[in-house]
N, C-alpha and C positions, 0 to 999 in steps of 0.2 A: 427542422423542429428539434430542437433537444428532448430526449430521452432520457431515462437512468437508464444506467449502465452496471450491470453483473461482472464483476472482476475475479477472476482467479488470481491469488498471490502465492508466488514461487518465491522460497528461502533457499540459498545455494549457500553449501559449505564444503571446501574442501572441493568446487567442481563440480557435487552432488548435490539431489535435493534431500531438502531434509524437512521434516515438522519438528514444530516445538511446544511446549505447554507453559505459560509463563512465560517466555523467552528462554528457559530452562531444557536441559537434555535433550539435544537436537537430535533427532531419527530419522534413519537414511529411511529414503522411503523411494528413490530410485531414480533416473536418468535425466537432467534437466531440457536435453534437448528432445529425448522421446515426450517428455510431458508437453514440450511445445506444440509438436508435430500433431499431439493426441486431440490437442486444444483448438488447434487449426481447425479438421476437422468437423469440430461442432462449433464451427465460427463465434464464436466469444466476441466480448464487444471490446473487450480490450487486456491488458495481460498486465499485472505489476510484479519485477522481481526484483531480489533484494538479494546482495550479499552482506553476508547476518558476519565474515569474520574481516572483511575490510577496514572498519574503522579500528575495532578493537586491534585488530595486531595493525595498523598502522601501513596498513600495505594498500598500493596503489589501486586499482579498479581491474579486472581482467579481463583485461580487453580482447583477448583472443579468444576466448567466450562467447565476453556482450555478442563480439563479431557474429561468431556460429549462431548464437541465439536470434538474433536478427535477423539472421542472411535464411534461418528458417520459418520465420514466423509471417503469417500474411495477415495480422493484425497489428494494431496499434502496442508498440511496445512503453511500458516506464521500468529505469534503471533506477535503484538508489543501491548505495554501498562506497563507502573509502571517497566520494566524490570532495573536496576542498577548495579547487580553483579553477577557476573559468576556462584555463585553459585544458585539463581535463576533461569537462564539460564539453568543448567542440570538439576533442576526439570522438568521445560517446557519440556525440550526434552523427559526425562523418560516418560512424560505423552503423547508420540505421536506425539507430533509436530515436523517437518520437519525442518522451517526456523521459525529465530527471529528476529524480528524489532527493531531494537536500537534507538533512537530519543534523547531526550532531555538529556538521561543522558550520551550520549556517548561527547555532548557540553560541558559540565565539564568535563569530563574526558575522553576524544579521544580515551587513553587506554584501556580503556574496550575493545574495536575492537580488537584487538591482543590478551586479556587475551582469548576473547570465541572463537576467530576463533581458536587459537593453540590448545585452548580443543577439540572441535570439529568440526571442519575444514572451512574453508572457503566457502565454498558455503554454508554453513548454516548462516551466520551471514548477517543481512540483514541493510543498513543504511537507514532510511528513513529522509527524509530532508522536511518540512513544510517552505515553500518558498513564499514573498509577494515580488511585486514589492516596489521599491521607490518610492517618490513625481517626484525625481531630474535624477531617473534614474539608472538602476544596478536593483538587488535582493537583498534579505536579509532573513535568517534563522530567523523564530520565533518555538517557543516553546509554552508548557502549552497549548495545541487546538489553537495556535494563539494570546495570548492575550501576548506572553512575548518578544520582540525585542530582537536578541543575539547582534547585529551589526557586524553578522559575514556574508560575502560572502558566497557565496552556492558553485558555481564556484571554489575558493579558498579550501573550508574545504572539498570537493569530491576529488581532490587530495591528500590530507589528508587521507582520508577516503581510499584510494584505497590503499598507501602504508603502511598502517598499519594491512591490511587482511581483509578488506571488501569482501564479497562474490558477493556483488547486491548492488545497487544502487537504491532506490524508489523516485520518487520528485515527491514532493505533490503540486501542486499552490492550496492557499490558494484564490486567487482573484477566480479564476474557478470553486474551491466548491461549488459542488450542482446548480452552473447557467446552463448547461446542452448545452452552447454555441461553446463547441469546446473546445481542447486543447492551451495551450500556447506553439506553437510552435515553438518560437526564443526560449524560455527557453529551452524546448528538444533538438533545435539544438545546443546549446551551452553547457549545458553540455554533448551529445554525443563528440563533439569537444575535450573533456578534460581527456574523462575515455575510457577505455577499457572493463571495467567492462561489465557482462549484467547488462542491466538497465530496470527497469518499472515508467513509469509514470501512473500519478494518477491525477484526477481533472479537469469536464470540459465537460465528453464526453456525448451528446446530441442522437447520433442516434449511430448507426453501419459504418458510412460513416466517420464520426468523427477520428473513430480504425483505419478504413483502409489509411487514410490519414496519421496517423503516421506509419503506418507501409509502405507503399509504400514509404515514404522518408528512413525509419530507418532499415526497412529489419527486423535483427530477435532483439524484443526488446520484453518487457513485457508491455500491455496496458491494466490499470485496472481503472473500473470503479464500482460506489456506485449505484446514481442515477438511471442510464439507465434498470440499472439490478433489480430493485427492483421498479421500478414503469414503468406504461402503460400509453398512452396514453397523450393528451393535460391535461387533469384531475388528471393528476398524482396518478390514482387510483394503488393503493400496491398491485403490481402482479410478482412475483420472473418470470427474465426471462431469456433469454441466446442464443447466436446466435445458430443453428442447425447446424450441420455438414457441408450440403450443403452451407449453410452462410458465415461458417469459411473459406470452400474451396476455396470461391471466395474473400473473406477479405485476404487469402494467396496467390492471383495470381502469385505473382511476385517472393515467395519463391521456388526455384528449389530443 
C-alpha cells in the first residue's frame, strides 16, 4: 500500500553540508556522512541530496562521495546535482543509489527524461523543478540554485515532464527556502491538478503541522524538508532530527 513519505533533504557544498535561505548564503552546518548515519537511525522513509555547486561550476557529480554516501545509508537514496547524460546516470546507480534528480539539464534537453528512464525505468528518474513566483503573477523555473530565469512555466513543462517517463515529480519553491513558514500551497494544489505522477514537495516547512497540512489535503504525496530536520529549536541550534513513529502515525491519520 503506498504511503506518504517524510523526506529529509541534504545540500552538499564543498563535501559539506550546508542550509540555505532562498537558495542564498549557504551555512555549513556539518558532516554529510554523519547526517546519514544520524538519519539511519531514526529509519526515515527515504533521504534526497543535492549537490547545490555541480551544475553551477559545471563539474561532474562526486562520485566518491555518492559512493560513501550510499555505502552508508540503509535507506532509499535520491541524487540530483551536475547529472547531464545517461551515462553518468549508470554510474550513480552502480554506486547504490536508488533515484536521480534531473534539474537544469533536463531544461535544455527534456530528452534526457526518456533516454534514463528507458535505461532504467521509470521510477527511478526523478524531475525536480526550482520554482519562483512572478511580480505579475504565474510561476517560473529557475535554474543554477536560482540565479538563472528559464521563462518556462512549471505547470506547462510537468506535463512535459510526465509524458516523456518521469517517474516523480519534486517542486522546490525557491520563495520558501529555508524561511521555515509553511508550504506554498496553491503551488502543490496546482500542480497535483496537472500530473498523476507521485509527487514531493520541498520548501517551507517550519514544524511537523506544516507536513501534515499537506498531506491531509494531498493524501499520499512526498513532503521533504531541509531546515526543520536539521535544526532545533527558536536558535536554530544544528541538531539532525525526524518525526518518531508515534509522530508519523498521527501526521498519517487520514491514510487508510
Amino acid at each position: 500500500m503506498l504511503r506518504p513519505r517524510i523526506i529529509p533533504s541534504l545540500l552538499i557544498q564543498n563535501n559539506g553540508l550546508v542550509k540555505t535561505i532562498n537558495f542564498k548564503n549557504p551555512k555549513y552546518v556539518g558532516d554529510p556522512i554523519n547526517a546519514v548515519k544520524i538519519f539511519n537511525e531514526k529509519a526515515v522513509d527515504e533521504l534526497a541530496i543535492f549537490d547545490i555547486d555541480a551544475t553551477v561550476l559545471g563539474k561532474e557529480p562526486n562520485y566518491n562521495l555518492i559512493e560513501r554516501l550510499a555505502s552508508q545509508s540503509m535507506m532509499p537514496l535520491c541524487y540530483g546535482g551536475g547529472v547531464k547524460s545517461i551515462e553518468q546516470a549508470k554510474k550513480i546507480f552502480s554506486l547504490g543509489i536508488e533515484k536521480i534528480a534531473l534539474s537544469s539539464a533536463i531544461i535544455q534537453n527534456p530528452n534526457l527524461i526518456t533516454q534514463i528512464s528507458d535505461c532504467v525505468g521509470a521510477q527511478s528518474v526523478i524531475v525536480v523543478l526550482d520554482i519562483k513566483k512572478k511580480l505579475l503573477g504565474g510561476y517560473e523555473i529557475y535554474t543554477h540554485n536560482g540565479k538563472k530565469a528559464t521563462g518556462i512555466d512549471p505547470l506547462k513543462f510537468i506535463e512535459t515532464a510526465q509524458k516523456l517517463g518521469a517517474g516523480e515529480i519534486i517542486i522546490n519553491s525557491i520563495d520558501r527556502d529555508g524561511m521555515m513558514k509553511g508550504y506554498d500551497l496553491d503551488l502543490i494544489a496546482k500542480v497535483r491538478e496537472k500530473i498523476s505522477l507521485p509527487m514531493t514537495v520541498l520548501g517551507g516547512a517550519g514544524s511537523l503541522f506544516d507536513i501534515q497540512q499537506v498531506i491531509d489535503k494531498h493524501g499520499v504525496i512526498g513532503v521533504a524538508a531541509g531546515s526543520l530536520f536539521v535544526f532545533k529549536g527558536p536558535y536554530k541550534a544544528v541538531l539532525i532530527n525526524y518525526p518518531t513513529q508515534q509522530e508519523k502515525n498521527k501526521i498519517f491519520k487520514i491514510i487508510k
